[in-house]
C-alpha positions in Angstrom: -64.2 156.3 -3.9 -67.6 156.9 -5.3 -70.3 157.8 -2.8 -72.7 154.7 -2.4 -75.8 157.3 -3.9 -73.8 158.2 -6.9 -72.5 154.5 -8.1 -75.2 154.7 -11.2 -74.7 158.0 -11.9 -74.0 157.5 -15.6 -76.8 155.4 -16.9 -76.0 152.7 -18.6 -78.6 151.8 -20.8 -78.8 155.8 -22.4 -75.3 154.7 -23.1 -75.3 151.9 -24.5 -78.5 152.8 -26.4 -76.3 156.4 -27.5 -73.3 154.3 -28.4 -75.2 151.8 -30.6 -76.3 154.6 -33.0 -73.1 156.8 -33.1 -70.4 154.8 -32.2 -67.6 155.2 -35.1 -67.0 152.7 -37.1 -63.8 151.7 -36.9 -62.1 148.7 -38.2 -60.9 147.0 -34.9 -64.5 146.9 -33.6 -65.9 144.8 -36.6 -66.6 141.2 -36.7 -64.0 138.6 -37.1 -61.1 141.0 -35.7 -59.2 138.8 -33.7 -57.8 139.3 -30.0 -53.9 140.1 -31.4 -55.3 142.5 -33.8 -57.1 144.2 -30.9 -54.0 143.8 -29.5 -52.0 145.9 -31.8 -55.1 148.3 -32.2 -54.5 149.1 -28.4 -51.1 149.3 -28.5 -50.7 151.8 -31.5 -53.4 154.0 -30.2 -51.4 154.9 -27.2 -50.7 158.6 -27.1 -51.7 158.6 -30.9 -54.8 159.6 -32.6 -57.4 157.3 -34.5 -56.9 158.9 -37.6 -52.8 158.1 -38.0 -53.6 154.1 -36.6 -56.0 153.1 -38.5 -54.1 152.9 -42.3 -50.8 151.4 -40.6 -53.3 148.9 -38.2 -54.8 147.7 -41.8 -51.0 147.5 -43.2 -50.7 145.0 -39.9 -53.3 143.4 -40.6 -52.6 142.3 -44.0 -48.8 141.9 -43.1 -48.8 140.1 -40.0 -52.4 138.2 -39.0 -50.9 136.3 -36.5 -47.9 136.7 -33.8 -45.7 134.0 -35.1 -46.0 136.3 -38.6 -44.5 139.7 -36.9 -42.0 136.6 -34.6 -40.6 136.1 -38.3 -39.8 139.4 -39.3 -36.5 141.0 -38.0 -37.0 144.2 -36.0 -36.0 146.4 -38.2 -39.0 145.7 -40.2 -41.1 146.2 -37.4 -40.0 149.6 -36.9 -39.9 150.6 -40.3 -43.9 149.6 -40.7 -44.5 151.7 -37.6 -43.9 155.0 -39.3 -44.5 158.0 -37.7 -46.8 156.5 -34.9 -44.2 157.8 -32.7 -42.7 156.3 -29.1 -41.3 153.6 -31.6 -40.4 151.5 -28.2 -43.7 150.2 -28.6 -43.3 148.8 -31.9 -40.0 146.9 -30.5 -42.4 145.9 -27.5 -45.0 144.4 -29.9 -42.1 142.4 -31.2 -41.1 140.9 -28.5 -44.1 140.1 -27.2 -45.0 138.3 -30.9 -42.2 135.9 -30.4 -43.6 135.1 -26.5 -47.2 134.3 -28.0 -45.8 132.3 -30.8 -43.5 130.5 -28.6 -44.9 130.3 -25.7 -49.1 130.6 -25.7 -49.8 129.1 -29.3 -49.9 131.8 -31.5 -52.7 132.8 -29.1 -53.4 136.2 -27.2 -54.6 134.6 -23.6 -57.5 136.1 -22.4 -56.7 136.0 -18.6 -55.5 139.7 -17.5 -53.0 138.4 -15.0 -51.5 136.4 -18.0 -51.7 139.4 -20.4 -49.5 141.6 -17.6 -46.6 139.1 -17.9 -46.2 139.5 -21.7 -43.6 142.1 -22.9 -45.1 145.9 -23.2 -48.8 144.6 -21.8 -49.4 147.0 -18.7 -52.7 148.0 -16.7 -54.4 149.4 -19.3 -53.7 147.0 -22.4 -54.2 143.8 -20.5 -57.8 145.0 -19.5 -58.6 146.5 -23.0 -57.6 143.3 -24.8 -60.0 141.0 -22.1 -62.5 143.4 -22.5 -62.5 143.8 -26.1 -61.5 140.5 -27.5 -63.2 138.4 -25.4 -65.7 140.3 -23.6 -64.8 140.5 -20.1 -66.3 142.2 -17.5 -63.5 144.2 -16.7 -62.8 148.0 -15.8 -60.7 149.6 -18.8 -59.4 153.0 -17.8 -57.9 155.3 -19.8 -57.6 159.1 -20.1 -60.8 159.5 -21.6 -63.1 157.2 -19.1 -61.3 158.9 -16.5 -62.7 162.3 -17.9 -65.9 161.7 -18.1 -66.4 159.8 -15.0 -64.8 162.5 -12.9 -67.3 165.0 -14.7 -70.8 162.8 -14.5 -69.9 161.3 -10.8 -67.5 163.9 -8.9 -68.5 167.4 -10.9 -64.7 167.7 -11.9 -63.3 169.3 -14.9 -60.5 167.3 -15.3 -59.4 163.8 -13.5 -56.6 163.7 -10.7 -53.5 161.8 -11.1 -54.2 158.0 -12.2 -54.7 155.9 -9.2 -55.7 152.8 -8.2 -59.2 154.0 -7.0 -59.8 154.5 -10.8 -60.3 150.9 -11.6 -62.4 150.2 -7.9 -64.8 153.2 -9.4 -64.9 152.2 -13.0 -65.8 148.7 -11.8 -68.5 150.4 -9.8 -70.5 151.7 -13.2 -70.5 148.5 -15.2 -73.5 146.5 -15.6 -73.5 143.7 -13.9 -74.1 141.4 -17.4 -70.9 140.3 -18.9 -71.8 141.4 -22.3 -73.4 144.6 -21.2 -70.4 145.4 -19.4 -67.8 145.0 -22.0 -70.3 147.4 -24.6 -70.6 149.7 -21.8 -66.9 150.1 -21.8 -66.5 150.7 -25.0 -69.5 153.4 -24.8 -67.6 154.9 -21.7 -64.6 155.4 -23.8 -66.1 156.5 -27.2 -68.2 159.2 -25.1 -65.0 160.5 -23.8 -63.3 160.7 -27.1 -65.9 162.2 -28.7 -68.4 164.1 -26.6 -66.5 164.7 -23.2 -63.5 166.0 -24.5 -60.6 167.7 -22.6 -60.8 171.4 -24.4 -64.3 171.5 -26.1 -66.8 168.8 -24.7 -69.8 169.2 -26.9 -72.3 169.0 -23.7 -75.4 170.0 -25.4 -74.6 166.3 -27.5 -74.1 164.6 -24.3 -76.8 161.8 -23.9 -76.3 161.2 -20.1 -79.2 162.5 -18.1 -77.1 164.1 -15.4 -73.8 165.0 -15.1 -72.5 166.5 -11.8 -69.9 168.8 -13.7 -72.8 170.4 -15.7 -74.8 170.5 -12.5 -72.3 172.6 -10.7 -72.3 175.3 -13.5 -69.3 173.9 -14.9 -66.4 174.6 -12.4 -63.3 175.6 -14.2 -60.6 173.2 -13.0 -57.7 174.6 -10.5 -55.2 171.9 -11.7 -52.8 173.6 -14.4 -51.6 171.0 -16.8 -48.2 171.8 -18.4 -48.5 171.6 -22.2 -46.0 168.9 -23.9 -44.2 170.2 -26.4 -42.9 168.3 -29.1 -40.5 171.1 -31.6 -37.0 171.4 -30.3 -37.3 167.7 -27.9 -35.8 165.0 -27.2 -37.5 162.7 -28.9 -38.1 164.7 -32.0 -34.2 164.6 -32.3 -34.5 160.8 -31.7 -37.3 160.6 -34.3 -35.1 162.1 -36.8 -32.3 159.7 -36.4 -34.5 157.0 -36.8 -36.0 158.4 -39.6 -32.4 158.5 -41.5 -32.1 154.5 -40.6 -35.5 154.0 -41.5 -35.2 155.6 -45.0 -31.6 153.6 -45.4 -31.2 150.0 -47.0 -28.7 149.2 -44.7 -26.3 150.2 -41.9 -25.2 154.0 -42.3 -22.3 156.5 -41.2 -22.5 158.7 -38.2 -22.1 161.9 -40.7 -26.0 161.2 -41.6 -27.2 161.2 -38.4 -24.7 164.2 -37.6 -26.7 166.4 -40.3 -30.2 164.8 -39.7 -30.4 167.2 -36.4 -27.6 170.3 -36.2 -29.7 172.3 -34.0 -28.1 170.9 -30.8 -25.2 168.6 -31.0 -24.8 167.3 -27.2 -28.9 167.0 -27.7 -28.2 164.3 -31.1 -25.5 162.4 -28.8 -28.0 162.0 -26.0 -30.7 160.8 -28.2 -28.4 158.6 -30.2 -27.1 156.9 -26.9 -30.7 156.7 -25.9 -31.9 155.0 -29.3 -28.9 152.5 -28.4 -29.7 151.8 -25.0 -33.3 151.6 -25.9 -32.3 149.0 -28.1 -33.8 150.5 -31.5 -31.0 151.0 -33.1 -27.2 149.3 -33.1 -23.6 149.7 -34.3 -21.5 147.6 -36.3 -18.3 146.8 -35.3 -16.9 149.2 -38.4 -18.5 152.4 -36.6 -21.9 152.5 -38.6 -25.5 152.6 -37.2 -28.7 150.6 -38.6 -31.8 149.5 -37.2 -32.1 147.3 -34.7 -31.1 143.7 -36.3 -29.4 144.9 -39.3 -26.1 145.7 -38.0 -24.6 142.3 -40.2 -25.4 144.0 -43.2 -22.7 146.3 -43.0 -20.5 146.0 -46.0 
């Protein structure tokens, strides 16, 4: 928890006055952007940079403005527009959770986070983001980068612990106590972390908070070694490659494509095809082929 004396210890109105001249201008923060294109804005930019979202979030846009638009399209279609964002789970997520809110909540995103948790794919994170940013809640919003900086302004940490739930108690703890004000200062938090405070090369001398403990311990090197994920040679490249043959097919294919899409490793391409199977991204047909989730009938 934070020490009663060091609640404030990020100043919220240098914040908010910092964020108002050099936040980034991106299109999910403008006027008019609705709570399920926030919605897809926070789902794509998990574990993906800003930069590869925002030209597939304005395809999304444009393609499907409202839930019961994506509800319409088959899955395969889905993942085919989600590209190379990766963890293509999330895409199939999204889907699924289009059909609940077209069925089930009017085509609406609610705005209640306990409500938000239920739908498919909304965790933690996502349900809070969309209350916060849709509909300007007063809520904590907590991800990687808000945990950063507040463990280097409050506790004088390089780098955060493991995620707990003390995070959201303390993150709560810094928002000003105005509704709107709150839900600004949230977005400040994070766009300081993602821009100022970051992991390998925070740009302190750019940093508008008045104190930060980190700096004012000398800045402490960290004693937590992180393991670095690699991506060449894994798992889920060998699943992205699969899917890339089904993507770049008009229809349901033979296993001899998928056998040459990854050689490398053959036991690792039959573990990451039964994955893509289980994970319910891909299918077979009854003749032996594999397509995309929902295009299995089109074998033939």
């Amino acid at each position: 928890m934070i020490p009663t004396g060091q609640v404030r210890a990020i100043d919220a109105e240098v914040l908010l006055d910092w964020y108002a001249e050099t936040a980034r201008d991106l299109p999910w923060r403008r006027p008019g952007v609705t709570a399920w294109q926030i919605l897809m804005s926070e789902i794509m930019l998990q574990q993906t940079p800003v930069a590869r979202v925002q030209p597939i979030w304005l395809e999304w846009v444009a393609r499907w403005p409202v839930p019961s638009a994506m509800a319409a399209s088959a899955p395969a279609e889905v993942l085919r527009a989600w590209g190379k964002l990766g963890y293509p789970r999330r895409a199939m997520r999204l889907h699924e959770c289009a059909r609940v809110l077209a069925e089930q909540h009017g085509d609406e995103v609610p705005a209640d986070v306990d409500v938000l948790l239920g739908l498919p794919g909304i965790g933690a994170y996502t349900a809070r983001a969309v209350a916060c940013f849709a509909y300007g809640q007063r809520v904590p919003v907590v991800d990687t980068n808000v945990r950063r900086v507040v463990a280097r302004a409050v506790h004088g940490q390089a780098v955060a612990g493991n995620p707990a739930a003390r995070d959201l108690v303390e993150t709560e703890a810094l928002l000003p106590t105005e509704v709107p004000r709150a839900a600004e200062f949230s977005a400040a938090l994070m766009e300081l972390g993602a821009t100022v405070c970051t992991a390998r090369s925070p740009e302190c001398a750019n940093c508008p908070l008045p104190h930060c403990a980190w700096v004012a311990a000398g800045r402490p090197a960290s004693q937590v070694v992180r393991r670095v994920q690699k991506y060449e040679g894994t798992d889920r490249q060998a699943r992205g490659r699969l899917l890339d043959v089904l993507r770049a097919a008009s229809g349901p294919v033979e296993r001899v494509r998928l056998d040459l899409a990854w050689t490398r490793d053959p036991g690792q391409r039959d573990r990451a095809l039964d994955s893509l199977l289980v994970d319910g991204l891909i299918e077979q047909t009854v003749d032996g082929l594999f397509a995309l989730a929902g295009e299995g009938d089109r074998a033939g």
